[in-house]
Every structure is written in C-alpha cells, then in structure tokens.
C-alpha positions as CSV (number, residue, x, y, z in Angstrom):
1,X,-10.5,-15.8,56.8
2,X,-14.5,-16.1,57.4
3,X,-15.6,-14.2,60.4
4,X,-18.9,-14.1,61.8
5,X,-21.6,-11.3,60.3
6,X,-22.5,-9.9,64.0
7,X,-24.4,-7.0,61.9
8,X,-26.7,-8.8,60.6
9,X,-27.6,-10.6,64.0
10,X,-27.9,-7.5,65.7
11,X,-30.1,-6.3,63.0
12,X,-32.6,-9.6,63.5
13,X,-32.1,-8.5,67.2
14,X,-33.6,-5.0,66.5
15,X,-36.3,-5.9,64.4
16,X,-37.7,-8.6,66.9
17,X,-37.2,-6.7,69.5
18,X,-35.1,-9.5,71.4
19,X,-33.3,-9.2,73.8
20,X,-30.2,-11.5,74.3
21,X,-31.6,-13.8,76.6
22,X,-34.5,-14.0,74.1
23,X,-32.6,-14.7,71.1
24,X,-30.3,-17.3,73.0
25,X,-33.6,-19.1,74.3
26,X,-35.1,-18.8,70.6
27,X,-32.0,-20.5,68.7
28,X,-31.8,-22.7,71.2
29,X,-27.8,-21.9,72.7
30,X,-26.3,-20.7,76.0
31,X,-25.9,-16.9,76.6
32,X,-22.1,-17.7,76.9
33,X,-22.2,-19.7,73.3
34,X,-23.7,-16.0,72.1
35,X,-20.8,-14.1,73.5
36,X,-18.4,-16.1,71.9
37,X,-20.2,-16.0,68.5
38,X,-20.4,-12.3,69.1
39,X,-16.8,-11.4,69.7
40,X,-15.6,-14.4,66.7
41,X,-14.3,-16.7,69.4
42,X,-16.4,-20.0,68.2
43,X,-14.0,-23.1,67.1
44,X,-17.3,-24.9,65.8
45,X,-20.3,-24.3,63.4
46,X,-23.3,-26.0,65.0
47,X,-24.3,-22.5,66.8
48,X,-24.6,-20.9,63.9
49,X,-26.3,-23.1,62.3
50,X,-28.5,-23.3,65.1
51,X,-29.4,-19.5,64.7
52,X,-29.2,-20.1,60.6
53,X,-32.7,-22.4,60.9
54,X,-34.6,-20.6,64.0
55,X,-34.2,-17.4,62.4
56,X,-34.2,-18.5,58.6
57,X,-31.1,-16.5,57.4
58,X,-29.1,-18.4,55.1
59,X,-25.8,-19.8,56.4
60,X,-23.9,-18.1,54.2
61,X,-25.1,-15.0,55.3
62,X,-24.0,-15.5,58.9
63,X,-20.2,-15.5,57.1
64,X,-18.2,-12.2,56.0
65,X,-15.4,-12.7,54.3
66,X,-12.1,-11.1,54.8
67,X,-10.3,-10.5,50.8
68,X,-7.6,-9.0,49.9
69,X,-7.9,-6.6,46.8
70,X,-7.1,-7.3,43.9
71,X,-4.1,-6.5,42.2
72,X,-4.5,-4.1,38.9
73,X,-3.6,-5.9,35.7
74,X,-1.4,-4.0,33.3
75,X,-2.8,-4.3,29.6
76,X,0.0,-5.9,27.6
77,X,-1.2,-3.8,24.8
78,X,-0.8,-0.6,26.5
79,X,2.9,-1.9,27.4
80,X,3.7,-2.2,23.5
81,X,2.2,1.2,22.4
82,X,5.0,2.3,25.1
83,X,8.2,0.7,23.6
C-alpha cells in the first residue's frame, strides 16, 4: 500500500521557509487539497504531481511504501547436514 512521504514535504517546507499557504500557492493547489495529502486522504494523483514539478522532487519520492518483511529462507543444505 503506497502512502504519501509527508517527511519529505515537510522537509522542503523547512528549508524554504514556506509556510502552508506559501507552498499551496507555489504548487499551485488549495490549502484543503494539502490537508488531505497531508493526512493520506487523496483518491487521485494530479496533486502530487503538481508538487512533484514546482518543487522538482521525483514522483517516486513523494511515495513510501508499506512491505512486509521478508520471510527467512531455510538452506536446504543445512536441512540435510541435520537428518
């Protein structure tokens, strides 16, 4: 399940010294379409796309992705030394 990288906007935030009105008149979105992107509410892309090309952070990097770990593998030559 992707979620949205609020870190990393927050981060842009800080280091431009924007506030959120700022940002949401820099990207070009409503203060309301922030909130939602914020708190992972949005059903569509285009405002993060919007933020992807006024601030020039990679799409991709507006993602995090949610995995589950990975299972341990048993070496099946560790199960014959066994038997």
């Amino acid at each position: 399940m992707k979620r949205v990288n609020t870190e990393i906007i927050e981060d842009y935030m800080k280091k431009n010294d924007m506030t959120m009105t700022a940002f949401c008149k820099f990207c070009h979105i409503t203060t309301t379409t922030f909130k939602k992107v914020m708190a992972n509410e949005m059903l569509t892309h285009v405002p993060l796309f919007k933020i992807s090309v006024a601030t020039n952070i990679p799409i991709e990097f507006l993602f995090k992705t949610v995995r589950k770990p990975k299972e341990e593998k048993k070496d099946s030559a560790d199960d014959s030394a066994e038997k």
